[in-house]
C-alpha positions in Angstrom: -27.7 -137.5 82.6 -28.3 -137.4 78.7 -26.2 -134.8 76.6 -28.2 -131.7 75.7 -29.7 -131.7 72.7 -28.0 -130.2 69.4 -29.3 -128.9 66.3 -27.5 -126.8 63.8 -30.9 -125.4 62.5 -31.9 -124.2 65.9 -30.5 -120.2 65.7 -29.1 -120.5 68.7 -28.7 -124.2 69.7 -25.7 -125.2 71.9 -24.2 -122.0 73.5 -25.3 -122.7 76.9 -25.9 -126.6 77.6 -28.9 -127.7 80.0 -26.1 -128.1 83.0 -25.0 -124.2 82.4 -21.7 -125.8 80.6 -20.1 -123.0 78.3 -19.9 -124.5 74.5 -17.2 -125.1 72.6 -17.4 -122.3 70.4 -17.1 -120.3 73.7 -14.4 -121.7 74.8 -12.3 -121.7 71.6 -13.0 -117.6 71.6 -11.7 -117.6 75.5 -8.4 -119.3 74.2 -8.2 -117.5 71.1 -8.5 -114.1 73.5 -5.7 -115.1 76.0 -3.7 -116.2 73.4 -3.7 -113.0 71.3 -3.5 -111.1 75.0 -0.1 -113.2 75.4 1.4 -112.6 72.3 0.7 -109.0 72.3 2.3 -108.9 76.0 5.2 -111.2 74.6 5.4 -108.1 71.5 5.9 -105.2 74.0 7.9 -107.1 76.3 10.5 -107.9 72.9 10.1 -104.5 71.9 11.1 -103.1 75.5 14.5 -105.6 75.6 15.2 -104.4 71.8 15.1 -100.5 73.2 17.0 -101.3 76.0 19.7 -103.1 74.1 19.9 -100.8 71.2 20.4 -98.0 74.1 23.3 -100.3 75.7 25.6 -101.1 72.6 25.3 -97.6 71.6 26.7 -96.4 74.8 29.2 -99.2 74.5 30.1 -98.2 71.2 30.6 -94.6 72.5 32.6 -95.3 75.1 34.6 -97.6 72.6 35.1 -94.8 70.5 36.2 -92.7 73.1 38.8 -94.4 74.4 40.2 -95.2 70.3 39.9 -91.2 70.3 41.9 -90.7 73.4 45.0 -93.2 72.5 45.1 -91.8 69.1 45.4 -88.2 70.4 48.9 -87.9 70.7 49.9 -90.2 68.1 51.4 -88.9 64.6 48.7 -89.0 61.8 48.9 -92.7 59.6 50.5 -94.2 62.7 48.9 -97.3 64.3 48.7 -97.4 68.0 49.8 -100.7 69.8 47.0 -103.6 69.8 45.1 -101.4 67.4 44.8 -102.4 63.3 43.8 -99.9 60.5 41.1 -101.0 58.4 41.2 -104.2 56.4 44.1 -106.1 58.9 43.3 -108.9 59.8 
């Protein structure tokens, strides 16, 4: 079977070939479609890992903090606690 015929001075030549194939401009705006519809799922999905993270070290930074609070309760002001360095140690 022949190609369809094409003309680019025809307003509306090509979108729908004689066999009822889709054209290319078609199909280009299909891909360009699902590929914006994947990168904005692959945006929330980031964004939903990102909260969730944020939430976790702050709760492990909490509990961190806690547990410096409660070893340092009983100790003297300006003393270090064992395993523990004051700022600037290495």
């Amino acid at each position: 079977m022949p190609r369809p015929y094409f003309s680019l001075e025809a307003p509306d030549a090509g979108s729908i070939a004689a066999d009822g194939s889709v054209d290319q401009r078609a199909r280009l705006a299909a891909r360009a479609a699902e590929w914006q519809r994947r990168r904005e799922e692959k945006l929330r999905v980031r964004a939903e890992f990102a909260e969730a993270r944020a939430h976790g070290l702050a709760a492990r930074h909490a509990v961190k903090l806690a547990r410096i609070h409660a070893s340092r309760a009983g100790a003297p002001v300006g003393v270090v606690v064992e395993g523990q360095r004051r700022a600037g140690q290495r």
